[in-house]
C-alpha positions as CSV (number, residue, x, y, z in Angstrom):
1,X,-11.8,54.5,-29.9
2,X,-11.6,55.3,-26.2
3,X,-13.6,58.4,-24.7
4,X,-13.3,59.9,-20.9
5,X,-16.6,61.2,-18.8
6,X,-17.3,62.5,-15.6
7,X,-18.4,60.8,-12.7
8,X,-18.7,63.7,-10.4
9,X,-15.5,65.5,-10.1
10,X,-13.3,62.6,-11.1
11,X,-12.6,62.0,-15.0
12,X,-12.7,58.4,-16.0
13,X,-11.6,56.5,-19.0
14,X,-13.3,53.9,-21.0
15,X,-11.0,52.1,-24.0
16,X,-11.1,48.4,-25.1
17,X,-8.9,45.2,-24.9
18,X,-9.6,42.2,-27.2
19,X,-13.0,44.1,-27.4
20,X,-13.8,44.3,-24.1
21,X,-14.6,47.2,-22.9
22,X,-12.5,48.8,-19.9
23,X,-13.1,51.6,-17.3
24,X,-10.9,53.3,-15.2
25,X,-10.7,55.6,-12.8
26,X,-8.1,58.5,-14.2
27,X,-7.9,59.6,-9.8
28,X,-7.9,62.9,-11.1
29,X,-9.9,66.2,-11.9
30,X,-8.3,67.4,-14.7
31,X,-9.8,67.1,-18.2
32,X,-6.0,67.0,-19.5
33,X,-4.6,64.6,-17.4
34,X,-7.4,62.0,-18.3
35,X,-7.0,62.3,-22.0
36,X,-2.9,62.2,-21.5
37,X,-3.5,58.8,-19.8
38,X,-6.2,57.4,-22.2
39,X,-3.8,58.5,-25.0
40,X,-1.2,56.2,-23.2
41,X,-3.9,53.1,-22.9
42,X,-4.7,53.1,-26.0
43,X,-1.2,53.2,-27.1
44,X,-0.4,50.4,-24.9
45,X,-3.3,48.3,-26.4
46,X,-2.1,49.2,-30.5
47,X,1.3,47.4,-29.1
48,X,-0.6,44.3,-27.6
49,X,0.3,45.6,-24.4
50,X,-2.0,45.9,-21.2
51,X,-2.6,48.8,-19.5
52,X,-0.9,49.2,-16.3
53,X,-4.2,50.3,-14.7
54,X,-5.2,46.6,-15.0
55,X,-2.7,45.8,-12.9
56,X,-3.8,48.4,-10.2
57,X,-6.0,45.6,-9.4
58,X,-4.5,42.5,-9.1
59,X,-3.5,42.2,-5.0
60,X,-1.0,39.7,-3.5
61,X,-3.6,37.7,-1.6
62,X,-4.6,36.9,-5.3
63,X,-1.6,35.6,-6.6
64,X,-0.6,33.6,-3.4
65,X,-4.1,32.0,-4.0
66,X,-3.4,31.1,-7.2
67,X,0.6,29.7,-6.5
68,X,-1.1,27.8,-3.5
69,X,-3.8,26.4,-6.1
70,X,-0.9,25.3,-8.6
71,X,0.9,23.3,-5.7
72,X,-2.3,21.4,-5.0
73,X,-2.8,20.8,-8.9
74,X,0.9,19.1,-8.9
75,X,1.3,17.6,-5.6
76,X,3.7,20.3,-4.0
77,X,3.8,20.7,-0.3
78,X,1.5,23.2,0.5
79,X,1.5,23.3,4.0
80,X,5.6,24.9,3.4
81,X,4.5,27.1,0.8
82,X,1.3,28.2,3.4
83,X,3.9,28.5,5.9
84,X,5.9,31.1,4.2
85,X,2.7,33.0,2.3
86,X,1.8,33.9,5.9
87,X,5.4,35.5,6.7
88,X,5.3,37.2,3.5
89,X,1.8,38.4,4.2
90,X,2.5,40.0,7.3
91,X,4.1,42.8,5.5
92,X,2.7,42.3,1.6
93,X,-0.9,41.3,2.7
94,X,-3.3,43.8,0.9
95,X,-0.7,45.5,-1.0
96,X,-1.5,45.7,-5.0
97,X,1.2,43.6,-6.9
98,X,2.3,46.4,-8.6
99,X,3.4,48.4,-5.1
100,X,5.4,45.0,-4.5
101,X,9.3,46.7,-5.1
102,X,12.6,45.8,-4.6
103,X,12.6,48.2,-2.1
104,X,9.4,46.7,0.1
105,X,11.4,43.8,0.0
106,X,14.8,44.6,1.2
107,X,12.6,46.2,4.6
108,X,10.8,42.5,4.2
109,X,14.3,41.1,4.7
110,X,15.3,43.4,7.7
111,X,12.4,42.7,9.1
112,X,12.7,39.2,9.2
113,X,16.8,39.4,10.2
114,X,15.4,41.3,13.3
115,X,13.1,38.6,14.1
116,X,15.9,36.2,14.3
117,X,15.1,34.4,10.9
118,X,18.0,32.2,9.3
119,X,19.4,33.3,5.9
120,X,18.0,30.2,4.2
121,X,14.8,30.6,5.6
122,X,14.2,34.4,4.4
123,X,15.5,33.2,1.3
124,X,13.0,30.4,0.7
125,X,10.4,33.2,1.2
126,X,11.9,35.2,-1.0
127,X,11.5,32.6,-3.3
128,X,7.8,31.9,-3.0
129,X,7.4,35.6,-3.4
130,X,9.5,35.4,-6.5
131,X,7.4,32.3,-8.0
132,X,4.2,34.1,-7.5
133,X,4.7,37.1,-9.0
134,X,6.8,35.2,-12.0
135,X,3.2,33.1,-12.4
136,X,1.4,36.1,-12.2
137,X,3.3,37.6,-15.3
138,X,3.1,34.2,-17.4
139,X,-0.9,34.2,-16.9
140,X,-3.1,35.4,-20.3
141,X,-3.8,37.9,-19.8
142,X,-0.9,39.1,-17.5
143,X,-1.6,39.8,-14.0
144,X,1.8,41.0,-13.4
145,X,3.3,43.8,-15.5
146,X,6.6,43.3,-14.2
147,X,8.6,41.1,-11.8
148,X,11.0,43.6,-9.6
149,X,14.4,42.4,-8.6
150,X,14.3,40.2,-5.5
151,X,17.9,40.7,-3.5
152,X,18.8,36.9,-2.4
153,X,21.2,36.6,1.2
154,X,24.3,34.7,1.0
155,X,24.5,31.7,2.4
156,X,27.4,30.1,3.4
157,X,25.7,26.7,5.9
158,X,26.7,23.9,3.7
159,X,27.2,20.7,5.7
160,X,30.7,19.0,5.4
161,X,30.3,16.2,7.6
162,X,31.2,12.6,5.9
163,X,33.0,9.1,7.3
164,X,36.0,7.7,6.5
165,X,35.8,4.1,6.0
166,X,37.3,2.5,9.4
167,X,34.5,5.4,11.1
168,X,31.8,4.1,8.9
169,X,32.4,0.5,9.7
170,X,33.2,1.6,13.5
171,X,29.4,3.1,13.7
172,X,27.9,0.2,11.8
173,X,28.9,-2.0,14.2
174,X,26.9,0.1,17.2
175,X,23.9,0.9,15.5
176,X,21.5,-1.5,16.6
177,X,21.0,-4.7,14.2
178,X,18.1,-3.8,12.4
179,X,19.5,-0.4,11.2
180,X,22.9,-2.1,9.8
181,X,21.8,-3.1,6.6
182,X,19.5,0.2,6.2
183,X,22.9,2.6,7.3
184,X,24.7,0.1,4.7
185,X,22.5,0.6,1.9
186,X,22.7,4.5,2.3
187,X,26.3,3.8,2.8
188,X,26.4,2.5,-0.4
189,X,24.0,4.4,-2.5
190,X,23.5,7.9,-1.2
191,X,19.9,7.8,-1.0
192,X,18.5,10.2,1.5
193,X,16.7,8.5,4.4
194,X,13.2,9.1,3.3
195,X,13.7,7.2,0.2
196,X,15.6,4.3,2.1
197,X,13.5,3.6,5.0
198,X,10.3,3.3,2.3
199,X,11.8,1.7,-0.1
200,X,9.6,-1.9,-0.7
201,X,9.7,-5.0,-2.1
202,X,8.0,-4.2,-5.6
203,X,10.6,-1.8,-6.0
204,X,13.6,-4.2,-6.2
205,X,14.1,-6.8,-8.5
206,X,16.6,-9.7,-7.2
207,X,17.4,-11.6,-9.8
208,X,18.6,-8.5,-11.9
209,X,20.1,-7.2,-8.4
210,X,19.0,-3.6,-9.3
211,X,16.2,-1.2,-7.3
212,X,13.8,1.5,-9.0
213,X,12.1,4.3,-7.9
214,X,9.7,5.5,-10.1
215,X,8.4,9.2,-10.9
216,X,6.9,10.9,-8.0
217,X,8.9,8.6,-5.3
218,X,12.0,10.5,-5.4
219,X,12.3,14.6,-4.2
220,X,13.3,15.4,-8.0
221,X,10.1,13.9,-8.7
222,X,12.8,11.6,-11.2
223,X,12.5,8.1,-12.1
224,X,15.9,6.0,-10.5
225,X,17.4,2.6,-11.0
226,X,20.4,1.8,-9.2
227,X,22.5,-2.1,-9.4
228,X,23.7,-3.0,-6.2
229,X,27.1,-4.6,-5.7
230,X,27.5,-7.9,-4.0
231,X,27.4,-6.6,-0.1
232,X,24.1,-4.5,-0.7
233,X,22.3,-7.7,-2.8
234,X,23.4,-9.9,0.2
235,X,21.7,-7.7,3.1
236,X,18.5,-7.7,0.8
237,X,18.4,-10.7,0.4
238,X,18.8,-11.7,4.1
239,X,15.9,-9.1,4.6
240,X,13.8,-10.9,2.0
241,X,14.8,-14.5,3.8
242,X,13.7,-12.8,7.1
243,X,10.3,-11.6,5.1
244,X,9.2,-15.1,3.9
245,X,9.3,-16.4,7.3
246,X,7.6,-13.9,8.8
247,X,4.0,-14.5,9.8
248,X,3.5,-11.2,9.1
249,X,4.0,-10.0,5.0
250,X,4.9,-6.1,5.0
251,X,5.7,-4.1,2.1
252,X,8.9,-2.5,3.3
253,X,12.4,-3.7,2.9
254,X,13.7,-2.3,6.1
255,X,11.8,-3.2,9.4
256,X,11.8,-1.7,12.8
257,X,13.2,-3.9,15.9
258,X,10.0,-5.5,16.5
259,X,9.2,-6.3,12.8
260,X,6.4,-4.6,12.6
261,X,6.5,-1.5,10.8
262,X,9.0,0.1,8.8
263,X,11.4,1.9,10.5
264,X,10.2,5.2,12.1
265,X,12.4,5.6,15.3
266,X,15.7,6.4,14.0
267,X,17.6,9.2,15.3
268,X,17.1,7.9,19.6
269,X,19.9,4.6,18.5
270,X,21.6,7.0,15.7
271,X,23.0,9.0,18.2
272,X,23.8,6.5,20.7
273,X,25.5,4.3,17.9
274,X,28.1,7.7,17.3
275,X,28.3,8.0,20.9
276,X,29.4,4.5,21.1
277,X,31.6,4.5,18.5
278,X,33.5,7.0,19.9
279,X,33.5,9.1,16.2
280,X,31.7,12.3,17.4
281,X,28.2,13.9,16.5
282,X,27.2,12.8,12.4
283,X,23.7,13.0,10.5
284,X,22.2,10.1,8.0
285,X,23.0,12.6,5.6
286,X,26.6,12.4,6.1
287,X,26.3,9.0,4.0
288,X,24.5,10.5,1.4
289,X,27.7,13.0,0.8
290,X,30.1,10.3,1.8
291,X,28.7,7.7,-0.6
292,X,29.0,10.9,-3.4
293,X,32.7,11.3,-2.9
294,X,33.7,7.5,-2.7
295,X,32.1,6.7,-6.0
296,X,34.2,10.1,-7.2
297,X,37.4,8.9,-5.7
298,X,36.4,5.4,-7.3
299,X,36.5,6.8,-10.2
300,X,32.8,6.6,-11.0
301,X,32.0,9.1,-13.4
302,X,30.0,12.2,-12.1
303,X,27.2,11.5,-14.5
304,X,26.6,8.1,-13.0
305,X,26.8,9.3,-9.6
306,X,24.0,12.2,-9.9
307,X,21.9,9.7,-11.4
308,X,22.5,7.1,-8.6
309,X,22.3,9.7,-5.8
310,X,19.4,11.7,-7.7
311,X,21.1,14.7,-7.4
312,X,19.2,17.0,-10.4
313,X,21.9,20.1,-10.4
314,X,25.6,20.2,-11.2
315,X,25.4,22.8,-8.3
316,X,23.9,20.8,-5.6
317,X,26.1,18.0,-6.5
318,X,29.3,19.9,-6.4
319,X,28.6,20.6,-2.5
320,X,28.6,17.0,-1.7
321,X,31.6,16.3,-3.5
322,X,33.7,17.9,-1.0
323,X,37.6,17.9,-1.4
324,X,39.7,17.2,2.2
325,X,43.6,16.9,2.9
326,X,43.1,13.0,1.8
327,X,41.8,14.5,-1.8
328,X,44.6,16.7,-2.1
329,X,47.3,14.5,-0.7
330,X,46.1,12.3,-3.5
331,X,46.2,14.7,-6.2
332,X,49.9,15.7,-5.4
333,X,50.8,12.0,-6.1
334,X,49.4,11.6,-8.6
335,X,50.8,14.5,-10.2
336,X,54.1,13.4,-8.7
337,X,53.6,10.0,-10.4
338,X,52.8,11.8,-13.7
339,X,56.0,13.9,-13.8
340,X,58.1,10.5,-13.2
341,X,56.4,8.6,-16.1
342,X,57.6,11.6,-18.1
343,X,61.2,11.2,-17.4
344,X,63.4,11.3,-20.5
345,X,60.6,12.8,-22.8
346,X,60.4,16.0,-24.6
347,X,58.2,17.4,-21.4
348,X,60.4,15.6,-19.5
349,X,62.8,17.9,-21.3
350,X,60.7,21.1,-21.3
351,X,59.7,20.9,-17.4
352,X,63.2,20.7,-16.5
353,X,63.6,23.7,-18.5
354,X,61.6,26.0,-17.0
355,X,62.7,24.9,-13.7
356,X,66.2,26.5,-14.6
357,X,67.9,23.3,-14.2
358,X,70.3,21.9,-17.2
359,X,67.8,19.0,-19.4
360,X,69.8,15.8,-18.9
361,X,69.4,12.4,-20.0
362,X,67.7,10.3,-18.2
């Protein structure tokens, strides 16, 4: 049973949880009020529940510890997740989780629009904020009695740069030689930069004509194996000629000009090569959403293209396959194409029904 006493003029409450013994401070000098709020305690304890004055004491500095701790634990980038902590801390720093509202956040988010902060930034923040709290309330016991309703911006930024084929081949051929087969191979594959310009030699297997990435050498932290079609074998295997006369024996598949390292200065000859071409300004990652929607039009099926690409989400994915007036010119003849093959059928019968026009005979 729980009991309240005095210290001074303040009534305090002492009840147990798991048989540990817990005192509060009721904040008040009424005997009534201190005996209404151990009555609710103790009623929260008989449900398995713990008392929100538990709570009172857990501060955001504490939880942003703890998320920071959980990113070293699994390899997360801590320095982004520092980055953001100290935004968020400017105006949550101090507070008690509990005083952490939907409202506190929507001024978070003005505030930060007033400083000139992008959508997508404040919304990464956002999300930091949400995953530490959501941590906080999965902890035994609790540190977190409830997670409030975090208001997300729209964002409407995503990328729809790609090549067409003759403006792919038209770059190629000004990019500088030792990026050819790199630019190729994302051509081909979709792989984001990162993963192409460290991808090494104990990762690819020639005879089989397939490359892995194992667990942890992706972003989705996802095993990969890819085949590679005749064009994409052959520049490898030129790269691994070039490798066994070198006097020099490297790891990486893809070298800089001098041979020396892998390749680290990209984007100085990216842009001139775009320049050149004469095809206007384009990112790396342009291949990567190119590459999505030629295995699409190929007729690739979408499974098999998120596992080649690594793309983890159905929503991610659908951004890079992006429809254009070639997509949809394609769609109306093929459904043109359709209709035709229909000709003297019972739909062929039916459509020309609805269309008002007497069914003949074809």
């Amino acid at each position: 049973m729980g009991m309240i006493y005095k210290r001074g003029q303040i009534w305090w409450l002492k009840y147990h949880v798991h048989g540990r013994p817990i005192r509060e401070s009721s904040h008040s000098t009424k005997e009534t009020e201190a005996k209404r709020l151990l009555r609710l305690c103790e009623g929260k304890v008989a449900e398995g529940r713990v008392p929100g004055f538990y709570f009172d004491k857990v501060r955001f500095d504490e939880l942003a510890g703890d998320l920071l701790d959980d990113y070293k634990i699994n390899g997360k980038q801590v320095k982004r997740a520092q980055e953001r902590i100290n935004h968020l801390r400017k105006d949550f720093g101090g507070l008690r989780a509990a005083m952490i509202n939907t409202p506190r956040i929507r001024k978070y988010i003005q505030h930060r629009e007033a400083k000139g902060a992008a959508p997508a930034t404040i919304n990464r923040e956002l999300a930091v904020l949400k995953r530490m709290l959501n941590m906080g309330a999965k902890q035994t016991p609790p540190k977190v009695d409830r997670v409030p309703h975090i208001p997300m911006l729209k964002i409407n930024n995503a990328r729809k740069g790609f090549f067409e084929h003759p403006e792919f081949l038209a770059l190629r051929q000004a990019l500088p030689e030792h990026l050819k087969g790199l630019s190729t191979f994302a051509y081909k594959t979709g792989w984001r930069l990162s993963e192409v310009v460290n991808l090494e030699w104990r990762q690819v297997d020639l005879e089989q004509g397939i490359v892995r990435l194992e667990p942890g050498e992706t972003k989705n932290k996802e095993a990969r194996t890819i085949k590679l079609d005749d064009e994409v074998q052959g520049i490898i295997r030129a790269q691994a000629e070039a490798r066994r006369r070198a006097s020099n024996i490297l790891p990486w598949v893809f070298l800089n000009r001098k041979g020396t390292d892998r390749v680290r200065e990209f984007y100085g000859p990216w842009e001139t090569a775009w320049e050149k071409a004469g095809i206007g300004p384009r990112l790396f990652h342009d291949l990567r959403r190119t590459a999505v929607r030629n295995m699409v039009r190929a007729g690739v099926p979408e499974r098999v293209v998120m596992s080649t690409t690594g793309h983890k989400t159905r929503a991610v994915f659908d951004r890079y396959n992006i429809v254009n007036e070639f997509d949809l010119e394609l769609a109306a003849k093929k459904q043109e194409e359709y209709l035709q093959r229909q000709k003297g059928t019972i739909l062929g019968t039916i459509l020309g029904t609805f269309s008002g026009k007497k069914p003949v005979t074809y």
